[in-house]
N, C-alpha and C positions, 0 to 999 in steps of 0.2 A: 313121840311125845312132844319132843320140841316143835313139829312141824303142827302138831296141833294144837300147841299154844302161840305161835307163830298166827294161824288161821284169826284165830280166839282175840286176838291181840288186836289184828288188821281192820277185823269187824265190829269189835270194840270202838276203834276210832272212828270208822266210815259213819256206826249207828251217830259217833257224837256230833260226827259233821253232820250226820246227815235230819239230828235232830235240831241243831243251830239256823239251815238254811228251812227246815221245811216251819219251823217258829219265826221265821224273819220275811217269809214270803211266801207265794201261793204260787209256786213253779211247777211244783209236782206233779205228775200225773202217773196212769199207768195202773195194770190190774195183777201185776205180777205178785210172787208169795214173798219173796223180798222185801219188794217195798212194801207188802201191807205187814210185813214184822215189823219192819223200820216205823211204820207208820204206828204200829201197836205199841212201839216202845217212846214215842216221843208223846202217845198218849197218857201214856203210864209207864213212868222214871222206873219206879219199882220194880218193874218184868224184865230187869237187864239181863238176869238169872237163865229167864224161859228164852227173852230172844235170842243170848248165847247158845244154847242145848240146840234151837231149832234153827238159826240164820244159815249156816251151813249144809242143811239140808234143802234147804226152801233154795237156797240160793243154786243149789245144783240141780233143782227141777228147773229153778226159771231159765238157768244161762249154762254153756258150757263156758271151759277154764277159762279160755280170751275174756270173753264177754265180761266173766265176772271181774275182772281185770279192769275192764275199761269202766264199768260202772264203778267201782271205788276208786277211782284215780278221775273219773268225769267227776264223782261226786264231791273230794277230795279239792277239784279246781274251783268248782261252784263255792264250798262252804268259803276257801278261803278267798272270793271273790273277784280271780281272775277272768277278765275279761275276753283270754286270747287263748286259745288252745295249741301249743305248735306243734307239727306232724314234723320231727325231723325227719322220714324219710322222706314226703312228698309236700313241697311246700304249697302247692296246691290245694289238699286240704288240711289247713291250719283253720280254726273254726274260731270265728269271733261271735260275740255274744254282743249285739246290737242294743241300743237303747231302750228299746220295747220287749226286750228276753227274746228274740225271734235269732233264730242261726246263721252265721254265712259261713261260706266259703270265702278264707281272703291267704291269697297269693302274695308272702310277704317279700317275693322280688319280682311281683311283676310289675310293668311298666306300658305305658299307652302303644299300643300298636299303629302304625300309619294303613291306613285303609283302602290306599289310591288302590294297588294292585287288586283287590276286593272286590273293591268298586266296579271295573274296567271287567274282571271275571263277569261281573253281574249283568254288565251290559254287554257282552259277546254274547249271554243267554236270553239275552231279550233282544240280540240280534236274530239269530238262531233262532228263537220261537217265531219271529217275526216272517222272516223269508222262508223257511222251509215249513213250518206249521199252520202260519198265517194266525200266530196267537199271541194275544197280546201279554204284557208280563208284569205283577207286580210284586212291587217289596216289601215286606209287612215286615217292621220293627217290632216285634214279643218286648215287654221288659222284665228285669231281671230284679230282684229280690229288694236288693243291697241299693240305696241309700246312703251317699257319702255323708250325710247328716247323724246319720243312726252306727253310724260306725264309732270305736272306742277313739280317745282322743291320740293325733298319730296316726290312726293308718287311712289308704287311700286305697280306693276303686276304679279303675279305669274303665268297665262297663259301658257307662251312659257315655262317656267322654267318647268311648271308638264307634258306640254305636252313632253319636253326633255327627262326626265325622264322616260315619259311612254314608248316611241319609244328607249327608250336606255333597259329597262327591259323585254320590246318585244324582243329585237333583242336576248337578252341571253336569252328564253326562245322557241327561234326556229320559231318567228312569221314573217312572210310576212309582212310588210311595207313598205307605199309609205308615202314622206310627201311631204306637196302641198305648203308650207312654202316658197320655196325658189324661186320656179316659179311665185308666185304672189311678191315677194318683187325685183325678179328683172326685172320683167314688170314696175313697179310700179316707176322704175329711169327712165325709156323710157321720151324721152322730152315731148312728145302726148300720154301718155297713161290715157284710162279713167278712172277715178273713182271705184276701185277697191272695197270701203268701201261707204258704205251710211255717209252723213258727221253726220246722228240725229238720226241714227241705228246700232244696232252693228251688223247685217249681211253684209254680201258682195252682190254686186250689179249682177244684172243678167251679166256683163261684168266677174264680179270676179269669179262667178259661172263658165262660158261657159271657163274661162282660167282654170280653176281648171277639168273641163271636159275633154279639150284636154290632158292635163298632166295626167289623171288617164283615158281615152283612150289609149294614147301611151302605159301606162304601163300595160293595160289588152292584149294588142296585144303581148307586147314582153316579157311579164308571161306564157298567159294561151294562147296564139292563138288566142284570140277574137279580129278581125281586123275592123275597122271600115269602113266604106264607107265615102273616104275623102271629101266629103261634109258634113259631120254631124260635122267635126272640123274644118271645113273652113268660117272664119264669114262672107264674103261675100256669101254663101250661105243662109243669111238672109236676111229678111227685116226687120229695126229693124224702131218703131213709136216711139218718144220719146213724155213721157207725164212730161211738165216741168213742177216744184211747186208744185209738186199732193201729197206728202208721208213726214209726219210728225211721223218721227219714236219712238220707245222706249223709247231712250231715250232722242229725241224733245219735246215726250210728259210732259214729266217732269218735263221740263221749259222754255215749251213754245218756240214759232219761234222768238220771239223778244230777243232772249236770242242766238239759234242758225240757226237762217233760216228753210227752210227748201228743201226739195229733190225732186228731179226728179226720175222716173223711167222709163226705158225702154221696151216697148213691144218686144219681137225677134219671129218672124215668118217665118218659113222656105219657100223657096224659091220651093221646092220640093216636089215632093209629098209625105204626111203619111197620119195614117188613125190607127185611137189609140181607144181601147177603157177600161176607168179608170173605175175603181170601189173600194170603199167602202162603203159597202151597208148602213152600221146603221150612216152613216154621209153625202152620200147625192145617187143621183140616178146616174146608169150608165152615162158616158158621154163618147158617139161617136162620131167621126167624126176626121177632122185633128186635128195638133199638136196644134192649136193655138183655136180649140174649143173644144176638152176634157181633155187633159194635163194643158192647163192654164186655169183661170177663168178672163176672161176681164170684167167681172160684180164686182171683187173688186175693182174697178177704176172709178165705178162711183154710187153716186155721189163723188167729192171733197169732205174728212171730214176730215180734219185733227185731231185731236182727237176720233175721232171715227170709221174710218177705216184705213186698213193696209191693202195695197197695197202691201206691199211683198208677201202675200198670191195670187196675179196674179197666180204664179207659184206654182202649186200642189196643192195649197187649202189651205193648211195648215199643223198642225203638227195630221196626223191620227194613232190609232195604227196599224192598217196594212191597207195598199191600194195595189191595182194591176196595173200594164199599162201594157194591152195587145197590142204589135205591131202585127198589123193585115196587116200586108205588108212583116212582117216578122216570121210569126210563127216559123218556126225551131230555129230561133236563140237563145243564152244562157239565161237559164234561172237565174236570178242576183237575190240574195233577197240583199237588204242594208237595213242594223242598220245602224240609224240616228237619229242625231238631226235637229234641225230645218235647219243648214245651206243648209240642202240636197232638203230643197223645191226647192231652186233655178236649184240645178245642175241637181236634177231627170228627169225633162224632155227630160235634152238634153242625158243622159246617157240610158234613152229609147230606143232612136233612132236607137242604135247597138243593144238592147237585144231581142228575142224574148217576154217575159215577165219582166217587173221588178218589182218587190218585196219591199214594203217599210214597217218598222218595227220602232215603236216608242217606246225603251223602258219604260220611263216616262208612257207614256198612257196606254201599253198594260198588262194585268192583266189577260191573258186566260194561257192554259197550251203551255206553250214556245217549250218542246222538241215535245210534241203533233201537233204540228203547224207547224215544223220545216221537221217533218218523213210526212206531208199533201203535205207541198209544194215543197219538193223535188228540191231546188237550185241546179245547176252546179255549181255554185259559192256566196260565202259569203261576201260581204262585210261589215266592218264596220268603220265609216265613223263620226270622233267626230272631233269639233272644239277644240283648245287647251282651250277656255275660258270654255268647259265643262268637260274637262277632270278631273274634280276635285269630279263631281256627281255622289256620288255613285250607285243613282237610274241607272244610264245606267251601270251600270254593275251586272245584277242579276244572273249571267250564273252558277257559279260553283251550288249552291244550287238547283236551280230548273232543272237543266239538270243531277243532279243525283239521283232527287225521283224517 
């Protein structure tokens, strides 16, 4: 009895938080049975009655016990209008709530990393591509989410600052570089432009991607001659499905949608015709056919689970240590291996589209012989491909040591 007045009690408060924040602002989102009680009771005060009787049961269809946990303590943060969420056990993901309601991840003792040794990794592999492959190498800057402008007052970012830093010790060290930085930030003032950042993920939206694509198109044509077929960077060239409410990301998961709503994602399928076929074998089976049924997986989109799937993996699958996408429409074309992190799920698909092969390489995951793998697949061209919030991981740079046993 008491543990169910206890329940009674907790739900009581969360519905009043949760009817202060969802009257004071349009954060909310979400299709769950929960929030549409919550939602029926801030419509009508009076049904405190019925939402009590039913909250408890709605709430154990939408969520197990964690979950529902996190949602009234996410919820609980937002009413009373904290800015910072702290993860005592990983300070890693402490989740701040930015200017614009969008999420980060912010690392409340991290500190700028020096890059030099990064740097110098980066250039033994564009030594290495150079003498044994005969291919040239370049370094495409991703950016990352976070905005030391959009941050709460107090905390700081060292992101752009390492990634600065890397692209400045590349350059004295003779390396190719593109950074994709400046194209998404000045889309991003457009009065109509979409959603370049997921608002409860720290990757970039299949929009952010496909803009970071055309900009590192343009710059393979007027490098290396790789010219694209102006369809493949043209977005009316898509059809694009939008799946509204479906993606409770990273770092949504953390505190819950009552804290920061949650996202939409986009399908984009091209208008034209492809015919691809992906592989890596020890993570799933070939997959043929067009762009929108082996390059993407439309099966992480359903069912709805906010907690329990990630829909950003539509595109690519996910983070593998090597995958292939053969264009089977275009065999002669250049063969691309990219070093990647995760940002590159998004973009790989559409960067396919000009290569004859594309090549994807996970340093985190990959544990076989690297220069071994490297003299196997035989790239025309190297790329690699880090957001600024990873440039700090030294797992992604193992190059100098294993490329000289």
């Amino acid at each position: 009895m008491r543990r169910k007045e206890s329940i009674t009690a907790v739900l009581f408060l969360c519905a009043l938080a949760a009817g202060f924040v969802l009257l004071a602002s349009s954060f909310f989102g979400g299709e769950g049975n929960l929030e549409a009680a919550l939602r029926g009771l801030v419509k009508n005060p009076g049904s405190l009655k019925t939402f009590l009787v039913s909250a408890e049961g709605a709430a154990n269809q939408d969520l197990d016990r964690s979950h529902l946990f996190i949602q009234l303590y996410g919820g609980a943060q937002r009413a009373t209008g904290r800015r910072v969420v702290v993860d005592m056990a990983d300070p890693d993901y402490t989740v701040a709530r930015m200017d614009d309601g969008s999420l980060a991840f912010q690392n409340l003792t991290a500190a700028p990393v020096d890059q030099t040794a990064h740097a110098k990794a980066l250039a033994d592999l564009r030594d290495f591509a150079a003498e044994k492959l005969g291919a040239p190498l370049l370094y495409v800057q991703a950016p990352q989410k976070i905005e030391d402008s959009q941050l709460p007052a107090g905390m700081e970012n060292y992101g752009n600052q390492d990634a600065d830093q890397l692209l400045e010790e590349l350059s004295g060290l003779g390396v190719d570089t593109l950074d994709l930085r400046p194209a998404l930030r000045e889309a991003a003032k457009a009065p109509k432009s979409p959603a370049l950042f997921f608002r409860t993920d720290h990757h970039w939206t299949p929009e952010g991607a496909f803009l970071g694509y055309r900009t590192l198109s343009a710059a393979l044509e007027e490098k290396y001659g790789y010219a694209a077929d102006p369809r493949f960077t043209d977005a009316a060239s898509y059809e694009v499905t939008a799946y509204d409410d479906w993606f409770l990301g990273s770092q949504g998961k953390r505190v819950g949608t009552l804290y920061g709503g949650v996202d939409g994602i986009n399908l984009w399928k091209p208008k034209f015709a492809t015919d691809f076929t992906y592989s890596s074998p020890a993570f799933f089976d070939d997959r043929t056919g067009p762009f929108e049924e082996s390059l993407l997986f439309p099966e992480r989109l359903e069912p709805k689970d906010y907690f329990g799937g990630n829909p950003y993996t539509l595109y690519s699958g996910g983070d593998y240590p090597l995958a292939r996408m053969y264009n089977n429409l275009n065999p002669d074309g250049p063969r691309v291996l990219l070093i990647r992190d995760s940002f590159a799920c998004a973009l790989s698909p559409f960067l396919a589209l000009q290569c004859g092969e594309l090549m994807t390489m996970d340093m985190r995951y990959f544990t076989d012989d690297l220069a071994g793998y490297l003299d196997w697949l035989r790239p025309d061209l190297v790329l690699v491909m880090y957001t600024a919030s990873s440039t700090r991981l030294d797992e992604l740079y193992p190059f100098t040591d294993i490329l000289k046993q």
